[in-house]
N, C-alpha and C positions, 0 to 999 in steps of 0.2 A: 311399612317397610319400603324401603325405597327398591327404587328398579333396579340403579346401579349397584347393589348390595351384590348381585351376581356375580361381578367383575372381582369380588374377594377368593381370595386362594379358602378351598375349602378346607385346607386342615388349619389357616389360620381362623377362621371363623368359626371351627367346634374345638378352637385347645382351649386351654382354662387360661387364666392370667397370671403374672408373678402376684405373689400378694407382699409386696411390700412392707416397711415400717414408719407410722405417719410422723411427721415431723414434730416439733417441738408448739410450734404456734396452734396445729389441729389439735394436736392432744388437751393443751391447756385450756382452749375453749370447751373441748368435749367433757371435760372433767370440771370446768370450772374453778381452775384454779392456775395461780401464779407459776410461770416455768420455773420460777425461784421455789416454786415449791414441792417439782415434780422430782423423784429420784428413778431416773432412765436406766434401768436393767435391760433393756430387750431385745436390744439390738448389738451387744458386743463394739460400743463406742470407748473410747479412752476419755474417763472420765474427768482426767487432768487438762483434757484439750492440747492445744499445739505448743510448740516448744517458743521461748520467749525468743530466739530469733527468726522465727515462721511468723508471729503476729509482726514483729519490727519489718519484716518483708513484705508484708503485707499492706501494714500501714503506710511503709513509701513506694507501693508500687507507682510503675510510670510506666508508658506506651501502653498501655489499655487499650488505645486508641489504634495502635498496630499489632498486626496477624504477628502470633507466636511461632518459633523456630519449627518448622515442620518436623527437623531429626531430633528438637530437645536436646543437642549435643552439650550442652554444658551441664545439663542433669546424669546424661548419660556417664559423661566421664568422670562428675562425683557417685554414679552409681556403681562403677568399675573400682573404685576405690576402697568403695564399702564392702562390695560383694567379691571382690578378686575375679569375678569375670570380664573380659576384656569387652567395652563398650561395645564392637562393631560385634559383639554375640548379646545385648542385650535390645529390647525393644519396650516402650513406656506407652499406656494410655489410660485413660478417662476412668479409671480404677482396672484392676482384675477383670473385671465384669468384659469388658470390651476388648480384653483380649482373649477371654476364654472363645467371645461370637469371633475374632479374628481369626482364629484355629480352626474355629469350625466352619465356617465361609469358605478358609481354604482347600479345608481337605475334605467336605464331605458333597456328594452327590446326592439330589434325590432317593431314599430309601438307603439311604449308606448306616450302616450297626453303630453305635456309641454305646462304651456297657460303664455303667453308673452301678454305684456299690452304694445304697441307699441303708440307712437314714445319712446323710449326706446333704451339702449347700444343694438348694433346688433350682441352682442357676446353670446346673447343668444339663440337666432334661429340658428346661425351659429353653434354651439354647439350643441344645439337638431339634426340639421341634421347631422353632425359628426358621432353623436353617435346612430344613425337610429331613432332616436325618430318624433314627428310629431307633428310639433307647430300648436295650437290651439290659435289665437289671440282674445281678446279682448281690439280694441282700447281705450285711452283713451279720456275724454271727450276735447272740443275746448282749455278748459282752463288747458289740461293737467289733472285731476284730476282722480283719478280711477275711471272708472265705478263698486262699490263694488258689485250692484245686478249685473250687468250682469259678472261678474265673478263667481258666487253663480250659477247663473241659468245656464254657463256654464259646470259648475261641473254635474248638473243636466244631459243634453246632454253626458257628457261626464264625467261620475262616477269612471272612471279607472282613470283618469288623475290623475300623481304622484307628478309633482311639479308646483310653480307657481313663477315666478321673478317679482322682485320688488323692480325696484331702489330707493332711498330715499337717495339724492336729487339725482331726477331723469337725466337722461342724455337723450336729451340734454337741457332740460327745466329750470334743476333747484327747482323744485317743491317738496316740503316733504310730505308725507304721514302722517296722525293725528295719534295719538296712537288708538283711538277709531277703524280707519278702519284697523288697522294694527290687533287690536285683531279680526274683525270679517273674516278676513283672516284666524287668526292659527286656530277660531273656523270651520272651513272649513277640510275635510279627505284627505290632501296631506303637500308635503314638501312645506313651502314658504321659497324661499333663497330672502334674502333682503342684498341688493349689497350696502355696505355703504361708496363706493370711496368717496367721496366726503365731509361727515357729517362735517370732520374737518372745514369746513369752514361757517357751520351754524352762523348764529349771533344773540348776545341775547340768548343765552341759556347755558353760562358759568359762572362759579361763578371764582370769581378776585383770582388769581395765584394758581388755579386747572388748567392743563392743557391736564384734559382730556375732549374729545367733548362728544358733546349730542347725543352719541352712543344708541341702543337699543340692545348691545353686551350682555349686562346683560339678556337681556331675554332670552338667551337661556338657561339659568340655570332653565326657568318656565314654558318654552313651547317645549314639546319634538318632535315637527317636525317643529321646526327654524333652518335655519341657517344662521347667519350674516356675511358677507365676510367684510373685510377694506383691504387696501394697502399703499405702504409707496409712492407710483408712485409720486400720488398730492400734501400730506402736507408735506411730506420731500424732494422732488427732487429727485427722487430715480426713474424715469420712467427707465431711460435706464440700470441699475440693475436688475428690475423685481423680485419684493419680497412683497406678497402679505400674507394675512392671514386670518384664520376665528374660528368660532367657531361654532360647529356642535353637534346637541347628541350623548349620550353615545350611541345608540343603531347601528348610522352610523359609527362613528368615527372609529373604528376598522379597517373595511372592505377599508376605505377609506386609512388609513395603507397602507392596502395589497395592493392595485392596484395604491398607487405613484412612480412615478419613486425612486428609493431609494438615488439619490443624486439630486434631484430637485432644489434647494438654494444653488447656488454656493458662494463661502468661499467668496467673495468680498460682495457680497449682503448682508450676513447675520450678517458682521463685520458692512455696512455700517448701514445697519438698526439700529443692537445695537447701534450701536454710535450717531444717531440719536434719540434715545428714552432715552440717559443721553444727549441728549440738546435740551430739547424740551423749555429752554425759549426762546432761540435765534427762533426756529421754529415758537414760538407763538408770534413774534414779528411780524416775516413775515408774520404768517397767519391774525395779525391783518391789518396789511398795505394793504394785498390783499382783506378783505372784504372791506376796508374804498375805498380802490381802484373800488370794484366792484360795492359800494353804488353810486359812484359818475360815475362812469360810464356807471347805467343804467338811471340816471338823467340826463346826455348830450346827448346819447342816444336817450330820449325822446322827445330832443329839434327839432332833425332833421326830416324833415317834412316827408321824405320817407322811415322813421326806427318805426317800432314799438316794442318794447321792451318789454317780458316778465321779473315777477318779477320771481328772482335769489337765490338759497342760494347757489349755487355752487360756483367753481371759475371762470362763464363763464355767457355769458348773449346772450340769444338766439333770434334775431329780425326776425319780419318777413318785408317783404321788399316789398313796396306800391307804383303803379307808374313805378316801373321800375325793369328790368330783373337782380333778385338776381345774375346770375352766372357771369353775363357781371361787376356786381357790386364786383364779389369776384376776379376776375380775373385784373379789374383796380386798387384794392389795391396791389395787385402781383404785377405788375406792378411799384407800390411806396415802395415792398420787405416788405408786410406786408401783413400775412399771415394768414388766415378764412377760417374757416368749411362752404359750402356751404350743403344745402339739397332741397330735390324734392323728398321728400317719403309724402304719405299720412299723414296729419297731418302739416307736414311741409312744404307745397308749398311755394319754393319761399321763402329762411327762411339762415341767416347767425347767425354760432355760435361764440360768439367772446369770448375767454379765456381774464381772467384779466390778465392783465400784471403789470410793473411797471407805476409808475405816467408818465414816459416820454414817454415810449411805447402806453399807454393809452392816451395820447395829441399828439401825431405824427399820431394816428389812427383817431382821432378827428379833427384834422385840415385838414388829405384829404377827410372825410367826407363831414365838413361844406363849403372844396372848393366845392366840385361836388353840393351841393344845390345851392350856388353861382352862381354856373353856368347855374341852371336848370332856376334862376329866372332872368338871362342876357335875 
């Protein structure tokens, strides 16, 4: 052990770590097999990848060699276009992820409350602790749903508490939030960041060749301690880029300014973004094919006698697993180079999340399913 080991912050030194999702080249080693031949469920990627004018921006990118726009202002003001928020209320970086630690850097203080409504992204306790703050949970209910009073009575307890997260469509469930509970949230004396990765894939809630989602991005022009985060990870194919963005109030926005890394969006992301948001019909072709895809895939789903299937608006459908051991279950589809989020956190005992794929990814997942039942009833 070294001597300087002392000079580590001790709560950085006894937190746990993010556990992450390994990339395409580990996995294909660790499995021994072709990435041509892995089908990646388990991380909630857009299986179509980027839109064909994000590769063509790609492929002629130029100044690589020079520092990117620190304000993104040409992103920004195709992002005011898309979202009807006016650019100088939005702010862009290195995915969601770096802006959720930019909110918290700004507003919390050593030992400051953050209340997390778990099962939920784990990027938000990971982050409160980062940032010395001190998660205050309030699970949600069996069916996923918020507990709004014991969030309320929480605050009670804990009257300092400064912010509150809240996925919609949740991760890993899928589950949206009503507008009703979403106001008696902001009527509540703290910041709610409402993490909107996913909304793109809501269905039934778009009007025919508008091809913006059923965002609540707009609210932060009415409620002045909202803030809505989106990213281009999921509906564009954009994960491995990492170009995220949101919109915050006037009264944070500033400060949030001062404490971003000043080239956060590097020139590749912020070309590919734009270029994705002049093709969002091709995008919304895919994202139609992915809901039809997820509709039908939590109906086969429900067929299998050892799968229980929560309903979805996300691009992912989260089973709990009956009868028999989820991980032995996650690790024999590895095995056929098809890839699932396993979990065993409170809430999710026992619990496989399976990202939509395309139709044929989705029928190769289903058929070594409906083998293994096959087999259960030999």
């Amino acid at each position: 052990m070294s001597e300087y080991q002392q000079l580590l912050r001790s709560d950085i030194r006894a937190m746990d770590p993010y556990t992450p999702i390994l990339p395409f080249e580990i996995l294909s080693r660790q499995l021994n097999r072709d990435p041509a031949d892995i089908i990646k469920l388990d991380a909630n990627e857009n299986p179509y990848g980027p839109a064909p004018k994000s590769r063509q921006a790609l492929a002629e990118l130029t100044f690589t060699h020079i520092y990117p726009d620190p304000e993104t202002r040409l992103l920004r003001a195709a992002l005011e276009d898309f979202t009807g928020v006016p650019a100088d209320r939005l702010l862009t970086g290195a995915g969601a992820d770096e802006l959720i630690d930019l909110v918290l850097r700004a507003l919390l203080s050593p030992g400051d409350v953050v209340l997390n409504c778990p099962p939920s992204f784990g990027m938000y306790p990971f982050s409160t602790a980062v940032n010395m703050g001190k998660v205050v949970s309030i699970p949600r209910r069996p069916d996923f749903r918020l507990d709004i009073a014991g969030i309320a009575a929480t605050i009670q307890e804990h009257p300092a508490a400064k912010v509150l997260f809240v996925c919609s469509p949740n991760n890993p469930d899928g589950s949206l939030i009503a507008d009703a509970d979403l106001e008696r949230l902001l009527a509540l004396p703290l910041v709610v960041v409402l993490d909107e990765a996913y909304v793109e894939f809501v269905s039934g809630l778009r009007v025919e060749n508008d091809y913006r989602p059923a965002s609540r991005i707009h609210w932060t022009q009415e409620f002045d301690n909202l803030v809505v985060l989106r990213t281009f990870s999921k509906w564009a194919g954009l994960a491995g880029l990492r170009v995220g963005y949101g919109a915050f109030p006037t009264w944070l926005l500033p400060h949030l300014w001062k404490i971003k890394q000043p080239y956060n969006v590097n020139v590749a992301a912020e070309k590919a973004a734009r270029a994705a948001l002049a093709d969002r019909p091709w995008l919304q072709d895919k994202l139609e094919r992915l809901i039809a895809a997820r509709h039908n895939l939590q109906q086969e789903l429900a067929t299998i006698a050892y799968l229980e299937p929560f309903p979805s608006q996300a691009n992912f459908v989260l089973c709990r697993v009956t009868g028999r051991d989820a991980l032995a279950l996650k690790n024999r589809l590895a095995a056929e180079g098809i890839l699932v989020r396993y979990f065993a956190k409170p809430g999710l005992e026992n619990c496989l999340r399976i990202s939509t794929g395309r139709p044929e990814d989705n029928d190769r997942l289903l058929a070594v399913l409906k083998q293994l039942e096959k087999s259960d009833e030999a």
